[in-house]
C-alpha atoms as a printed R data frame, in Angstrom:
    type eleno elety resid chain resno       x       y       z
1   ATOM     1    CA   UNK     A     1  -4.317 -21.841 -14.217
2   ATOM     2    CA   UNK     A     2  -7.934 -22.016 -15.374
3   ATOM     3    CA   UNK     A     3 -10.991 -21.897 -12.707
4   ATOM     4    CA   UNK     A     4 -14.051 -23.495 -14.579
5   ATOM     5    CA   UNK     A     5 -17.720 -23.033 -13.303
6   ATOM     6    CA   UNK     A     6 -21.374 -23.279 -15.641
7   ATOM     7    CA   UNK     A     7 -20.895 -19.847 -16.192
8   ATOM     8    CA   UNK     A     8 -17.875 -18.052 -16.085
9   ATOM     9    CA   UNK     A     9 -14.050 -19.079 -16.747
10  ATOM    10    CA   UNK     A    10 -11.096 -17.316 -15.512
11  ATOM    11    CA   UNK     A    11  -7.201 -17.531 -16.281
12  ATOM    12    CA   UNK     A    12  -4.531 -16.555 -14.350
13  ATOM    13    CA   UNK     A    13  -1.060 -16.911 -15.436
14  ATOM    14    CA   UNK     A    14   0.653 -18.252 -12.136
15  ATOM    15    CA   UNK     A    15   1.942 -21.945 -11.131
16  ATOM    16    CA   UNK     A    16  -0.261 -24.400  -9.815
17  ATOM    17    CA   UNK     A    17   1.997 -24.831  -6.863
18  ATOM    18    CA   UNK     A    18   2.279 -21.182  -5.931
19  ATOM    19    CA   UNK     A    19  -1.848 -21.388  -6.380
20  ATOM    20    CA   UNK     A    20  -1.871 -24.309  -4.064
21  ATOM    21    CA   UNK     A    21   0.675 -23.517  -1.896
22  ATOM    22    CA   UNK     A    22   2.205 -20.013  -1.511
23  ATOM    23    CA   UNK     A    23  -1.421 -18.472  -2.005
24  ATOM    24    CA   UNK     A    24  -2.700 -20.019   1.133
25  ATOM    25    CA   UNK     A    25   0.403 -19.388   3.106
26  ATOM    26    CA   UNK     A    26   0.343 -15.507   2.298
27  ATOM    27    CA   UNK     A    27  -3.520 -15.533   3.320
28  ATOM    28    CA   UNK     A    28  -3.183 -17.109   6.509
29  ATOM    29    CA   UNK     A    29   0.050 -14.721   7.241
30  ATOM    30    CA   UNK     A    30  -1.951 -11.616   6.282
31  ATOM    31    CA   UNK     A    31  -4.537 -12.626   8.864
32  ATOM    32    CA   UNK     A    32  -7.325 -12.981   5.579
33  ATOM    33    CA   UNK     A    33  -9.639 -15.951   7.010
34  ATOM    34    CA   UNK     A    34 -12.399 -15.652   4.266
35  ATOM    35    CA   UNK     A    35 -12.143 -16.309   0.687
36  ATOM    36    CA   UNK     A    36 -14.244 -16.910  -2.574
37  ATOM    37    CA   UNK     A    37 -15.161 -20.785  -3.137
38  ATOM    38    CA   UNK     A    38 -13.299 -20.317  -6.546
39  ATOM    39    CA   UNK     A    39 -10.330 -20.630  -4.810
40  ATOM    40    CA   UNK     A    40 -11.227 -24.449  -4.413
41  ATOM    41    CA   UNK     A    41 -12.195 -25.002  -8.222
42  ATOM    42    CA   UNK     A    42  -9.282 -24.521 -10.016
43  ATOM    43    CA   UNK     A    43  -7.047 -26.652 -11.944
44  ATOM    44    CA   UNK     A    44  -4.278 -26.385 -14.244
45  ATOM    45    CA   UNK     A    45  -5.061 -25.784 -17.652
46  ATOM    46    CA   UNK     A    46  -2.912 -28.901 -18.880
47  ATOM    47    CA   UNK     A    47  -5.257 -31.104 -16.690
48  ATOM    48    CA   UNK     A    48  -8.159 -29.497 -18.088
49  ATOM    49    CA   UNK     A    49  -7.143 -30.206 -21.912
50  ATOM    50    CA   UNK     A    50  -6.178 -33.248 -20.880
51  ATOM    51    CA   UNK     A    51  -9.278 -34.452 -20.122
52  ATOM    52    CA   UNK     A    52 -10.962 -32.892 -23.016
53  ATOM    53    CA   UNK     A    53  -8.810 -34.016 -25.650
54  ATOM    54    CA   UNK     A    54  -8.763 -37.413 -24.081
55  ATOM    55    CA   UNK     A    55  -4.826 -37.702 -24.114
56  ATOM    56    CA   UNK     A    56  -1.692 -36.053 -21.814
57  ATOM    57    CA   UNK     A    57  -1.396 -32.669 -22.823
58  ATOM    58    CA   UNK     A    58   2.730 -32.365 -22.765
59  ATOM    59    CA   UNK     A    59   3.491 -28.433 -22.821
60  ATOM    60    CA   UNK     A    60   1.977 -24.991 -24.372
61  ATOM    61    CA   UNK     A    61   3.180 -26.152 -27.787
62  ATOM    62    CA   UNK     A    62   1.519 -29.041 -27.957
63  ATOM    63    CA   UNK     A    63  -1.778 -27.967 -26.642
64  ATOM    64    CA   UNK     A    64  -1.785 -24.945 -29.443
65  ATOM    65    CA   UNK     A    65  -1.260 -27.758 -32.224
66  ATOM    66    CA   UNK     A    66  -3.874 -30.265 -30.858
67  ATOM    67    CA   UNK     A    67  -6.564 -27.473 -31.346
68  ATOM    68    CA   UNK     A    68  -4.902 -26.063 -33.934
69  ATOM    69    CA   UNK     A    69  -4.079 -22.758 -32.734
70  ATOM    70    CA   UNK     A    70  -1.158 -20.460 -33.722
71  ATOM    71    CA   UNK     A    71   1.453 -19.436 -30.823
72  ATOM    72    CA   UNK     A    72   1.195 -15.739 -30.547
73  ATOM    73    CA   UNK     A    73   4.334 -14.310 -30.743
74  ATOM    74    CA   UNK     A    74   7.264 -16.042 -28.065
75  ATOM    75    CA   UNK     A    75   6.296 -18.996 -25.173
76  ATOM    76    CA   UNK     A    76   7.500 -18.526 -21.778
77  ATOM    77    CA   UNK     A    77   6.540 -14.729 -22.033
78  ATOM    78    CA   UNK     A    78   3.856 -13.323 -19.251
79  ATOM    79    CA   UNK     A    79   1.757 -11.869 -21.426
80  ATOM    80    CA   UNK     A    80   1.955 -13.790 -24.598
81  ATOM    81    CA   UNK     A    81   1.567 -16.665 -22.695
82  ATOM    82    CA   UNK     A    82  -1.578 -15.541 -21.163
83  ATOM    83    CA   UNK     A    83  -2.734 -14.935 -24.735
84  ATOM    84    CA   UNK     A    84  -2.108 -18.619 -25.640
85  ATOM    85    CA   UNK     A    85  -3.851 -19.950 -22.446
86  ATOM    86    CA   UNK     A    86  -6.861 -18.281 -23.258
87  ATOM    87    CA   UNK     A    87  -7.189 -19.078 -26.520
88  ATOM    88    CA   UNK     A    88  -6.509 -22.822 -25.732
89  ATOM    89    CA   UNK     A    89  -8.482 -22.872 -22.514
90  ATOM    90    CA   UNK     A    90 -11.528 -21.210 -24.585
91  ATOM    91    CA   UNK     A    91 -11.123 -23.420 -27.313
92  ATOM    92    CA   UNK     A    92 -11.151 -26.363 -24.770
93  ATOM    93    CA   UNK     A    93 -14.466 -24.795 -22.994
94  ATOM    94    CA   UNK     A    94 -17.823 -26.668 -24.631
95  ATOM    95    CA   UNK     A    95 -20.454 -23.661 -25.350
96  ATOM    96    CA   UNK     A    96 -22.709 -22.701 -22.697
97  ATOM    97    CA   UNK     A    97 -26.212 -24.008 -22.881
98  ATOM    98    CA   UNK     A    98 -28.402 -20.851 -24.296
99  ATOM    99    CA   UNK     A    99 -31.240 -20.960 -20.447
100 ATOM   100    CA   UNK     A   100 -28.030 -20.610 -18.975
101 ATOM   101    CA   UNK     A   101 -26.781 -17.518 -20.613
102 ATOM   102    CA   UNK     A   102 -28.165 -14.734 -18.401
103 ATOM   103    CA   UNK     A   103 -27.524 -11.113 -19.361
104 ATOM   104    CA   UNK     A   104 -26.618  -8.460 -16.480
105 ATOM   105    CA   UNK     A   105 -26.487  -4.627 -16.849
106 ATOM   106    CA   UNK     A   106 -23.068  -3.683 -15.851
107 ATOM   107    CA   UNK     A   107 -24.322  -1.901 -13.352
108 ATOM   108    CA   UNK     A   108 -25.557  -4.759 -11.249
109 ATOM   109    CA   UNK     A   109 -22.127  -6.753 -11.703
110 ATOM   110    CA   UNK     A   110 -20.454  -6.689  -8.790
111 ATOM   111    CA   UNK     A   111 -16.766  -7.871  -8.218
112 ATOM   112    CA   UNK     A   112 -15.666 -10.071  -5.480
113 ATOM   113    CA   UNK     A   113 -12.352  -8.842  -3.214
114 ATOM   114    CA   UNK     A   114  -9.443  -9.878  -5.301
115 ATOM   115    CA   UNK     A   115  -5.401 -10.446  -4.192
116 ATOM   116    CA   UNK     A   116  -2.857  -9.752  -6.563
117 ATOM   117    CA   UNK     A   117   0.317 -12.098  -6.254
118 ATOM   118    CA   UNK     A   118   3.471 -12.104  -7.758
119 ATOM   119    CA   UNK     A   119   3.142  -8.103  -8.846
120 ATOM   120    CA   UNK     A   120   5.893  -6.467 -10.237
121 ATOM   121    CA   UNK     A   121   5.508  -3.143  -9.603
122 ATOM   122    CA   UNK     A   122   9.116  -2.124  -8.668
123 ATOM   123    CA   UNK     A   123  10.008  -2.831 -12.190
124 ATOM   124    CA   UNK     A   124  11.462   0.157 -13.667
125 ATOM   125    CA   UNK     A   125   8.208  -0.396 -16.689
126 ATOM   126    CA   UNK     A   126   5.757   1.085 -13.729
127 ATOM   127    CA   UNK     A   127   8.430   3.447 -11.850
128 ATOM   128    CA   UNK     A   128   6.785   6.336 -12.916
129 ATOM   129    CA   UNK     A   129   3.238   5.063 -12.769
130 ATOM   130    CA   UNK     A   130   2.513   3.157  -9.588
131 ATOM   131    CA   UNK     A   131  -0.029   5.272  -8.181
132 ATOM   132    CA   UNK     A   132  -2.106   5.100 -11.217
133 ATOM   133    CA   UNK     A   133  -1.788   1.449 -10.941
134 ATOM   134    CA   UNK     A   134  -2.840   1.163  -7.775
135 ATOM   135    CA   UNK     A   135  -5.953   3.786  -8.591
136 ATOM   136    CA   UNK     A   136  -7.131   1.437 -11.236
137 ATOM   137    CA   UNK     A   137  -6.477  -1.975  -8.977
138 ATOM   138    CA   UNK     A   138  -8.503  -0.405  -6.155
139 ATOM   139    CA   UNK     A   139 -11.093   0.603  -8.974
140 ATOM   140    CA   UNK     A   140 -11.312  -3.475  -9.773
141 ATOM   141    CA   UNK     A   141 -11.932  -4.054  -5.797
142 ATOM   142    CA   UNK     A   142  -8.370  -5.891  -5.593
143 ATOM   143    CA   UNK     A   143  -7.854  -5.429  -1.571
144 ATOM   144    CA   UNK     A   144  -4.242  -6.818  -1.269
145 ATOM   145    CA   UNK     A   145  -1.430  -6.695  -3.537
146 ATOM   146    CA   UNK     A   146   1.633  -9.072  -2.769
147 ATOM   147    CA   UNK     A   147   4.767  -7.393  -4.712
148 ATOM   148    CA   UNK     A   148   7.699 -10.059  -5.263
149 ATOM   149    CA   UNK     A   149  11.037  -9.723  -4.174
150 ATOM   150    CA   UNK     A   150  13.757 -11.290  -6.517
151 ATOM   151    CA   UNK     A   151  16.938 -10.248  -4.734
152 ATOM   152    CA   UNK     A   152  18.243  -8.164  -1.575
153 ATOM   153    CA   UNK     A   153  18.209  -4.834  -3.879
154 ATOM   154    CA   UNK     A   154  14.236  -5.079  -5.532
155 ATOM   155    CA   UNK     A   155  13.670  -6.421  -1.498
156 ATOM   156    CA   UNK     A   156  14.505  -3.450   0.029
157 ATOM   157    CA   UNK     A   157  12.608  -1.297  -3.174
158 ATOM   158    CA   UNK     A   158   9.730  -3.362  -2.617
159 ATOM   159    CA   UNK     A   159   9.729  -2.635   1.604
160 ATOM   160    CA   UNK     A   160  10.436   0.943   0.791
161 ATOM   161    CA   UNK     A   161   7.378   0.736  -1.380
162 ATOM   162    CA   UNK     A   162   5.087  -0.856   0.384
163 ATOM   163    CA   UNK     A   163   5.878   1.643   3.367
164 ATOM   164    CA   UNK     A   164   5.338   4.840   1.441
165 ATOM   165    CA   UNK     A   165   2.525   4.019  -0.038
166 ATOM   166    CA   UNK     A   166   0.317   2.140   2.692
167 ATOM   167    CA   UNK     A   167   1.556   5.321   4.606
168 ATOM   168    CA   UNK     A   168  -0.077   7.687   1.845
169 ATOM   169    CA   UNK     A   169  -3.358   5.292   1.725
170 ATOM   170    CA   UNK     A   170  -5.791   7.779   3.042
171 ATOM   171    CA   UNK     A   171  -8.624   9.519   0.818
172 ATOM   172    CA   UNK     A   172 -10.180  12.756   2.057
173 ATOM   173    CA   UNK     A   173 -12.995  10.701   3.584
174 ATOM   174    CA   UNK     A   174 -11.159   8.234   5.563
175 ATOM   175    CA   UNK     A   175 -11.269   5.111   3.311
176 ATOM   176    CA   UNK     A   176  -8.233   3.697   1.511
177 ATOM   177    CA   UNK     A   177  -7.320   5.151  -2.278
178 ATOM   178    CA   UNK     A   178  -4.724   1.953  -2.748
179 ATOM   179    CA   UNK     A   179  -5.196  -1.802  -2.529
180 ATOM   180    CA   UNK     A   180  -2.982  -2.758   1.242
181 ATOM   181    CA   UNK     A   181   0.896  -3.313  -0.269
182 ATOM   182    CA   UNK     A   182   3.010  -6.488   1.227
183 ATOM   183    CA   UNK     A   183   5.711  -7.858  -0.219
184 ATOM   184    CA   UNK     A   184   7.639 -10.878  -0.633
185 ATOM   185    CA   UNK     A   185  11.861 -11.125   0.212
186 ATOM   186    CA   UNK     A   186  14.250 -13.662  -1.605
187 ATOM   187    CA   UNK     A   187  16.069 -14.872  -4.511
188 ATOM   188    CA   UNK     A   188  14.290 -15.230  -7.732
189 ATOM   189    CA   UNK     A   189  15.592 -18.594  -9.178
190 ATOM   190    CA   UNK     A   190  16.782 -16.757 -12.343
191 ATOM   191    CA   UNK     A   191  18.887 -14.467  -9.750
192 ATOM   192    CA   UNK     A   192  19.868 -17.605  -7.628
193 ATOM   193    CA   UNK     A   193  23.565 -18.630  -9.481
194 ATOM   194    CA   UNK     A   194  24.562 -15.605  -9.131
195 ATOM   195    CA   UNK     A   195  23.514 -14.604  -5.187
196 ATOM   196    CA   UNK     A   196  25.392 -18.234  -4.338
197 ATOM   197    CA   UNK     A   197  28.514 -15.771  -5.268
198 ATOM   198    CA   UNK     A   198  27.920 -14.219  -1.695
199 ATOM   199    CA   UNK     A   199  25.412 -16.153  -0.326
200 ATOM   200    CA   UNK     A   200  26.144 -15.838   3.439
201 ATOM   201    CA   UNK     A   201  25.731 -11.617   2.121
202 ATOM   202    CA   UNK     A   202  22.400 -12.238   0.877
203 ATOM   203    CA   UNK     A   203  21.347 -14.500   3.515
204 ATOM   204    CA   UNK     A   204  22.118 -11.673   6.188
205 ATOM   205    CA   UNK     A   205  20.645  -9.073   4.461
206 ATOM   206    CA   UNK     A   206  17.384 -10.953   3.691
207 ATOM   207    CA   UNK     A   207  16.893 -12.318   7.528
208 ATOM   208    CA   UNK     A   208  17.474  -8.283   8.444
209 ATOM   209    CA   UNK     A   209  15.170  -7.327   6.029
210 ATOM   210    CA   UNK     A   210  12.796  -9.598   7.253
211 ATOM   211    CA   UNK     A   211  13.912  -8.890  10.989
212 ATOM   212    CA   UNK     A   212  12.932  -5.306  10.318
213 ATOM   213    CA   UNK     A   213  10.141  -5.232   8.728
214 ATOM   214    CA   UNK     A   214   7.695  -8.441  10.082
215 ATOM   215    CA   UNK     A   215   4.592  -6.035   8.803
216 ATOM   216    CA   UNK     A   216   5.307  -5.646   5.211
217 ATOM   217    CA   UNK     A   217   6.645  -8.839   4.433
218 ATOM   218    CA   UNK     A   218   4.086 -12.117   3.935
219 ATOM   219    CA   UNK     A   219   6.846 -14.747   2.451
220 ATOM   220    CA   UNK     A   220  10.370 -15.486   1.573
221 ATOM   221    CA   UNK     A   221  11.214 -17.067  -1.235
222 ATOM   222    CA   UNK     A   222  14.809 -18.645  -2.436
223 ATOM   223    CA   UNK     A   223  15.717 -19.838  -6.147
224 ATOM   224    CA   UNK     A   224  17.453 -22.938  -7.559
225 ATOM   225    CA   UNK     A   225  20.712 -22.886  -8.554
């Protein structure tokens, strides 16, 4: 996804339906009424080369070649991928006219409340380093962080970690030291085959997990088979 404005361009490596339409849903069920007008700007970034290259842009691959770009290192991975969508998007981007260009001391930048969807964080990769992740997210203003259940087990991890640590979310001076933790519960579709194996399981522990914990969790989410 690629949100485009005179001045500033953003990616974000997330579907255009879950920005369209799980985004929204998890906002409205975490009670979050006001948000940035970016929100309403974006588009996806295949829409956006489209129209700037004047023909249907058909994949990552072929975007790379029309600009001529290399593809850094393998497609369909998170952050290689992100990699690829900048340099395309950037590429795509016409130069800003110079009385536009207005310097700001760092200082004086200020960043707007962010949500981070889709996190990962009970990946084993950040086991041993959540709450310096969550230091550094609450350092970049990021108010909410949605962590994604992709089966029963990493359901229940992500419950048990959203509980521990919105319970620990106190600094000596009464204001919060982590971004608010929610989580998602479901099937990932790369888990979904093999949770069809037991499915009426699954289905009963999700709907207890849910059941159970109505404060920590903000969607459900179920695979393809």
């Amino acid at each position: 996804m690629v949100q485009n404005s005179p001045t500033l361009m953003v990616f974000v490596t997330c579907g255009h339906w879950d920005l369209l339409k799980i985004l929204p849903v998890q906002l409205n069920t975490l009670h979050i009424t006001h948000t940035q007008k970016v929100l309403h700007q974006w588009c996806n970034i295949k829409i956006f080369a489209s129209h700037h290259l004047k023909a249907e842009v058909r994949g990552m691959l072929f975007l790379l070649h029309q600009y001529w770009l290399p593809l850094i290192r393998r497609h369909h991975s998170g952050i290689d991928d992100s990699q690829n969508i900048f340099q395309g998007g950037t590429t795509a981007k016409p130069p800003l006219p110079p009385h536009k260009v207005k310097a700001k001391p760092a200082s004086l930048e200020l960043l707007p409340a962010m949500i981070d969807i889709g996190a990962n964080l009970t990946h084993k990769t950040f086991s041993k380093n959540v709450p310096d992740i969550l230091q550094i997210a609450h350092a970049a203003n990021v108010h909410h962080i949605i962590i994604t259940g992709t089966s029963v087990e990493v359901s229940h991890s992500a419950i048990e970690l959203c509980c521990h640590h919105n319970a620990t979310n106190l600094d000596a001076g009464g204001g919060d030291k982590f971004p608010l933790l929610k989580c998602t519960v479901g099937i990932h579709l790369h888990n979904a085959s093999q949770a069809m194996k037991n499915s009426k399981a699954n289905f009963e522990a999700l709907k207890k997990l849910i059941t159970e914990n109505q404060d920590i969790v903000v969607a459900v989410g179920c695979g393809r088979v």
